[in-house]
ROFIDREN-505756 format. One record per residue (C-alpha): residue number from 1; chain; x, y, z; residue in three letters. Coordinates in nm, 2 decimals, m for minus. Layout:
! ROFIDREN-505756
   num   chaine       px       py       pz   residu
   NUM        A        X        Y        Z      ALA
...
! end
This chain:
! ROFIDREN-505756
   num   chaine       px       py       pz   residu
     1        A     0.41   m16.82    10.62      UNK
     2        A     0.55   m16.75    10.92      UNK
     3        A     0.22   m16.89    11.22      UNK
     4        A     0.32   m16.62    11.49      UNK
     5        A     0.23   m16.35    11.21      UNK
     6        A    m0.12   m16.33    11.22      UNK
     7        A    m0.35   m16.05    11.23      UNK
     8        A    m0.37   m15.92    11.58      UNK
     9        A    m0.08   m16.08    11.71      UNK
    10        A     0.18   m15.81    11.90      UNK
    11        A     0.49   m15.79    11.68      UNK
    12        A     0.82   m15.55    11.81      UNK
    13        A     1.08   m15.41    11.59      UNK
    14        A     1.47   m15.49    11.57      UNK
    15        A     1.60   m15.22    11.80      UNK
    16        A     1.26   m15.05    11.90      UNK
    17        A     1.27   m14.85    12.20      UNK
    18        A     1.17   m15.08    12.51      UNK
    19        A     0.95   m14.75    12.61      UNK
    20        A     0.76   m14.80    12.24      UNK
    21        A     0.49   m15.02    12.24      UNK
    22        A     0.41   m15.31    12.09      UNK
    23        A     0.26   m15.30    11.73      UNK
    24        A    m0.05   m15.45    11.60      UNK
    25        A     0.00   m15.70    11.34      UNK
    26        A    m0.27   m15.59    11.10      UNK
    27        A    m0.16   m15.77    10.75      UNK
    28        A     0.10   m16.03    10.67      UNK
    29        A     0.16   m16.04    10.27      UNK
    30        A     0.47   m16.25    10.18      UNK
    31        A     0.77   m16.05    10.28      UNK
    32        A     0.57   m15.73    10.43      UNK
    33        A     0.35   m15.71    10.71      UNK
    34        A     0.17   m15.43    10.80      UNK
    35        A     0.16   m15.26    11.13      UNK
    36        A     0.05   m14.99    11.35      UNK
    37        A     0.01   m14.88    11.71      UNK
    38        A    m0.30   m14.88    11.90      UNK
    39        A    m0.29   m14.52    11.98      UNK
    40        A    m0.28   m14.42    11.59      UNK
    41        A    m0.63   m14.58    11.46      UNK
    42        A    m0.68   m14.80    11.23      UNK
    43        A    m0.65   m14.59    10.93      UNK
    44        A    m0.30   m14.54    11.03      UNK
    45        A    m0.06   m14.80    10.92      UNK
    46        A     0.31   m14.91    10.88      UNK
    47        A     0.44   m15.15    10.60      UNK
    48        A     0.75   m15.32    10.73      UNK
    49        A     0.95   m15.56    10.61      UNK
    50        A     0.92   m15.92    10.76      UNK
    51        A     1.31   m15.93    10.84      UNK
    52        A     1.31   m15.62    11.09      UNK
    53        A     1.02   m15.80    11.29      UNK
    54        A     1.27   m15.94    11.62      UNK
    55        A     0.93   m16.07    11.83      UNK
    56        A     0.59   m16.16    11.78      UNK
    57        A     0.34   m16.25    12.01      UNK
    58        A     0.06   m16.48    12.02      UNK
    59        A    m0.22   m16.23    12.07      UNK
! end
């Protein structure tokens, strides 16, 4: 398990926008994390693969 991906960390995407915000880390499951911004609730959420995760914050 990667120890920077933990829920409520700030993760950014490989090749997101640098005018996108950062993403909430909300789940981390083996090769899928799930994300989502802050603006869309936290119904609202992204499953991503691990791989296109380029930075992760320490939240």
């Amino acid at each position: 398990m990667n120890q920077q991906l933990r829920p409520g960390n700030f993760v950014r995407l490989k090749g997101q926008p640098s005018d996108l915000p950062d993403f909430v880390l909300e789940r981390y499951l083996g090769p899928f994390c799930w994300i989502r911004q802050q603006a869309w609730g936290q119904c609202v959420q992204w499953k991503v693969n691990v791989a296109r995760i380029e930075d992760a914050q320490l939240g």
